[in-house]
N, C-alpha and C positions, 0 to 999 in steps of 0.2 A: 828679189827671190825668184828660183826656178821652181818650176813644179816639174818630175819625172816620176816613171813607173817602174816597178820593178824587172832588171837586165836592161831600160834604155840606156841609149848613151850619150852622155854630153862631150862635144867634141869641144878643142880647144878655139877653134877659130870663132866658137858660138857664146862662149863664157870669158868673160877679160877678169875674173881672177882663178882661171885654170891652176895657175902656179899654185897660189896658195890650196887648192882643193887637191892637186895632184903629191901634195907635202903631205897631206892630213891621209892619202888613201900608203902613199908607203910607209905610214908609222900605225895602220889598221888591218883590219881585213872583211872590212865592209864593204868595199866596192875593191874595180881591180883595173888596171891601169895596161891601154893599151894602142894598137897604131894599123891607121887603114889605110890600105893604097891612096882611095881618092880625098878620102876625110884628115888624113893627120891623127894626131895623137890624139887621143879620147880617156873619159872614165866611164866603166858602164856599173850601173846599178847592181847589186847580186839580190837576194831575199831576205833584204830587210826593208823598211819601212820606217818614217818617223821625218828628222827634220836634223841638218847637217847644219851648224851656224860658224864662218868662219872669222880667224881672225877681223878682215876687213867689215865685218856687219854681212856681208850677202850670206841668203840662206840656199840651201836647198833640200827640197822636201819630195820625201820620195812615199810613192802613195801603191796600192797592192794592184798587180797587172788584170783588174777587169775592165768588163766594158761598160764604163758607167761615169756621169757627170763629177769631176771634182769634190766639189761639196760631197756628193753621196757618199766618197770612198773616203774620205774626211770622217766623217761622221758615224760612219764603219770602224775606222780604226779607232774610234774614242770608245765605241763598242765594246770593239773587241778585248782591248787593254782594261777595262773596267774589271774583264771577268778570270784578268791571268790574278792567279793569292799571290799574295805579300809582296804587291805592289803599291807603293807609297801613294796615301792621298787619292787611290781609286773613288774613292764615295763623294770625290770633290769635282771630276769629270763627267761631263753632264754632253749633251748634242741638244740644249736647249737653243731655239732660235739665236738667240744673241750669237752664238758661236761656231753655228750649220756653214755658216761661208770664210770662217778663219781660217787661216794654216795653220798647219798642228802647230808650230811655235809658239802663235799665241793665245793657242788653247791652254797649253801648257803653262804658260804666262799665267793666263785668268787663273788657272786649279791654284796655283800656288801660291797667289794673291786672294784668292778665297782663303785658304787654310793660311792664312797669318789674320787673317781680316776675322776667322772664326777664333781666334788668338788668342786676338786685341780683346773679343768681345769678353771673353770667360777672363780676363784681365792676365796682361803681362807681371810675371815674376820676378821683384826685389828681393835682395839679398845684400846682404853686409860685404861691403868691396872696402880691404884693407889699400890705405895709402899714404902715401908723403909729402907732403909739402911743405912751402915756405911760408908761414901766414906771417898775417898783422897782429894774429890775436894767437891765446897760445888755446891748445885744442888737443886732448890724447896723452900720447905718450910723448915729451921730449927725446930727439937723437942727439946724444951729445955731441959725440965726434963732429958731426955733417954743421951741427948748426953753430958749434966752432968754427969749422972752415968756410961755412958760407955766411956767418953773418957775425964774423969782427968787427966789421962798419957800421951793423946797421942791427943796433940792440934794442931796438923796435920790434923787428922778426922773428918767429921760431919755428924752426923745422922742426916738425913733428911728425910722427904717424899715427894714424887712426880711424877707425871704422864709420862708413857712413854707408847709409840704405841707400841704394842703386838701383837704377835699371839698366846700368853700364856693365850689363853681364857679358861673356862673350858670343853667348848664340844671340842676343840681341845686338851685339855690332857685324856681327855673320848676316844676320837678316836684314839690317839697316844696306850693307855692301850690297848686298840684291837685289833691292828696292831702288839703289841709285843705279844700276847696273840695268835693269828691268826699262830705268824713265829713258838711260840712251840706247836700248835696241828695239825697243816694241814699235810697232807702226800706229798699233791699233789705239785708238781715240779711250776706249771704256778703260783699255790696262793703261793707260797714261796715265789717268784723272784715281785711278783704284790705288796704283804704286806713290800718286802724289800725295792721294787722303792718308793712306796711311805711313808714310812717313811724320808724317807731321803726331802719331804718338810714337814715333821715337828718338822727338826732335832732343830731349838731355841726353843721347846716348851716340856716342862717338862711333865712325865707319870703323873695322876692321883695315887696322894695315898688315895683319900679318896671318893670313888667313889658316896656314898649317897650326901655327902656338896656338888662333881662337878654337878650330876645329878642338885640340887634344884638349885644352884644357875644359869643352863638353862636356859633362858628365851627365848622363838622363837618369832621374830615379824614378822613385814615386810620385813626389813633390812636383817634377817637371817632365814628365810621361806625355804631353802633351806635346811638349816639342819634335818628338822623337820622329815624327813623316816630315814634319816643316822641316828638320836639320838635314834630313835625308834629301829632298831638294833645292835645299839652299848648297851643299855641296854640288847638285848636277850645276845649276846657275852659275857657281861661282869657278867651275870647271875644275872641282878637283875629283869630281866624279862623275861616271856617265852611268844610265839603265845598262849600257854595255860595257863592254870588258878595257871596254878602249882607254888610255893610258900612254898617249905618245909625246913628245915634246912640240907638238904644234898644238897652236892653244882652240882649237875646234872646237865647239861643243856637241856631242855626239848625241843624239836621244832618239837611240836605233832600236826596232824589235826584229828579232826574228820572225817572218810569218808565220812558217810550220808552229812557233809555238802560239803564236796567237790563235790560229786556223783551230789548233787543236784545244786551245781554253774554252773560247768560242762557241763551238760546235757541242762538248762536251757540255758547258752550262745548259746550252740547247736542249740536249737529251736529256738533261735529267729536271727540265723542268715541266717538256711535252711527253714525256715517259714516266711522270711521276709514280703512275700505279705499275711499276716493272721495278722488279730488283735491279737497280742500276749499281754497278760499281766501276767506279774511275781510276784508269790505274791500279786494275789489282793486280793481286800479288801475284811477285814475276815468278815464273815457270822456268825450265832451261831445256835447251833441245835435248842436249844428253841429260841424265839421270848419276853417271861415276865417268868422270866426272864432272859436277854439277859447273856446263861453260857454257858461253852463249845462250845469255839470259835473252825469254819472250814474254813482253810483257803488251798485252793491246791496252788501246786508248779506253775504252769501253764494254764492259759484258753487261749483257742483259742475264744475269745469271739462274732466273728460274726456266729462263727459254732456251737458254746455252745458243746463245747468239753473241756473236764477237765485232763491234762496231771500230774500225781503224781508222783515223785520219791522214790522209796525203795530201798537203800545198803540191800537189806536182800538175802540170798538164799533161802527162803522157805516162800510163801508167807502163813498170818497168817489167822483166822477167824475174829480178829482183823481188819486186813488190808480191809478185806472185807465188815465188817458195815461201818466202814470210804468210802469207796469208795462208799455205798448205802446211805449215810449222804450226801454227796456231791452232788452227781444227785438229791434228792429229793431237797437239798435247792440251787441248784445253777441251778438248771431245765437243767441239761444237759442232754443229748440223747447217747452221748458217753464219754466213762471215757477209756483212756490208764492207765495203771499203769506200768512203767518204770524203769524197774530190771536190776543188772547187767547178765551176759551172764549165769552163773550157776543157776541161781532161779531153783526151784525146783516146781512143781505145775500145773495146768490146765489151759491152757492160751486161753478158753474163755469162759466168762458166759454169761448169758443173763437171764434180767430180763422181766416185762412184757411191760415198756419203756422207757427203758434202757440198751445199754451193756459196760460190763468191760471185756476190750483184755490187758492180760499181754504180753507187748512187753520188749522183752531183750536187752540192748542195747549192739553193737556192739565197745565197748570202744577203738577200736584200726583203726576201719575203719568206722569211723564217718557221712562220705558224702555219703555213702551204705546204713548206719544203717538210717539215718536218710529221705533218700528217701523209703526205704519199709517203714519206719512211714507213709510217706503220701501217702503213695500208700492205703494205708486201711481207711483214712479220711472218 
């Protein structure tokens, strides 16, 4: 496994499965592929974050561009991802010791060997699995035709069909494929022995070989609502899905965030749990610069709306002239008086302006000491 930061770049002379990584980035658009005088052909990272597994087993794990130990930016991003909704199996991601020095891969690994292991516990669901065979003994319903043509000889046997209670469902042969899939890539000693325990309750139920037929033939109801996050990563596992968009014909497994939206999940939980006594509203209702007609919707990350204060988040280090009409767009139609704009710690740029009524204070956030960062926030309110 490599570890990188968001925009480095891995050159080819430094990675001996470049090939395969330089296949997985022209069927994406997660990183971007490219060639240096003295270096050679390279990929360099863009703004996302997470953990790239390729066909051959090597990973690479790309972690957010501060300045900070490993582990800490690890542990950050398990954070972060906890607080974006209706992300699968969040309440199973934890930065408990056990898992402060893993790579995200096999953090990822553990959550999702938790949430089968929480499963197992509330007990696995049987159901009546229609089938046929040849027995010894007769059992169901007689097929006439079949057991004509297969047992002329042998008036011993009868093909029959018939129902029997199973755990040979198909999200349990989906989950069984992950769990052997999990024992040949994990490194890690704790998801080795977790994916070995519990395989063994689902030692009567056969792997998936046809993982497209087992996905469709799914169905989650009420009865099995419980499946419904487990199935949702057991497809990223089994590669026919990723957290991102990705869908290409190399078989990578992709489990990419964007930062911008993490920054701004993130940041946003922040506020509305250090601001609890302030009208907070997240994403509210979007406005538009014109009025007729109603185009270029503005909507900010954050209002403090009894104070008519406008909180916006940027992953950016350099803030733009861009960033700056947006933030004068916002005051004029949201009639705020104050605008934060909400950068990581390295921004680069002039953190206050003032207009004639109105100002914009670019505050840094302090990503690592949260309940500091977020009282000098309201210390300047």
């Amino acid at each position: 496994m490599i570890t990188v930061h968001e925009y480095e770049k891995i050159f080819a002379n430094d990675f001996e499965h470049f090939d395969e990584l330089s296949k997985f980035v022209e069927a994406s658009e997660f990183l971007s592929l490219g060639w240096q005088r003295n270096g050679g052909a390279f990929v360099q990272a863009k703004n996302y974050v997470g953990v790239i597994c390729l066909p051959s087993g090597s990973q690479i794990e790309i972690l957010p561009k501060l300045a900070a130990p490993e582990d800490k930016l690890r542990r950050l991003v398990v954070e972060m991802i906890r607080t974006l909704k209706n992300f699968p199996g969040k309440k199973f991601l934890n930065t408990e010791l056990d898992t402060a020095k893993l790579p995200l891969y096999e953090i990822f690994i553990r959550n999702y060997l938790e949430m089968v292991l929480e499963l197992v516990k509330r007990g696995l669901r049987s159901s009546y699995i229609l089938r046929e065979e040849n027995l010894n003994f007769f059992k169901g319903k007689l097929l006439v035709n079949e057991n004509l043509r297969r047992n002329v000889a042998h008036r011993e046997k009868f093909f029959v069909e018939f129902d029997e209670y199973s755990l040979d469902r198909p999200e349990h042969r989906l989950i069984k494929s992950t769990l052997l899939k999990i024992l040949h890539t994990t490194h890690e000693q704790k998801n080795f022995m977790l994916a070995n325990r519990l395989l063994a309750d689902f030692d009567s139920v056969e792997q998936s070989f046809n993982y497209r037929k087992d996905f469709l033939a799914v169905s989650i109801d009420r009865l099995n609502r419980d499946y419904k996050v487990v199935i949702e990563w057991t497809k990223i596992f089994l590669s026919d899905k990723s957290f991102t968009s990705f869908a290409g014909k190399s078989r990578a497994i992709a489990l990419l965030f964007p930062m911008e939206r993490l920054f701004e999940a993130y940041v946003a939980a922040q506020v509305q749990k250090f601001f609890a006594d302030f009208n907070v509203k997240i994403q509210a209702k979007k406005k538009y610069l014109f009025d007729a007609p109603k185009t270029f919707g503005l909507q900010p990350d954050i209002i403090l709306d009894d104070r008519k204060i406008i909180m916006d988040t940027k992953w950016e280090f350099k803030i733009s002239a861009g960033d700056m009409y947006q933030m004068f767009a916002y005051a004029k139609r949201y009639d705020a008086k104050k605008i934060f704009l909400l950068c990581p710690p390295q921004v680069d740029g002039n953190f206050f302006y003032h207009a004639e009524d109105f100002t914009v204070q670019i505050f840094c956030v302090d990503l690592f000491n949260m309940e500091t960062s977020m009282n000098n926030l309201r210390d300047l309110l």
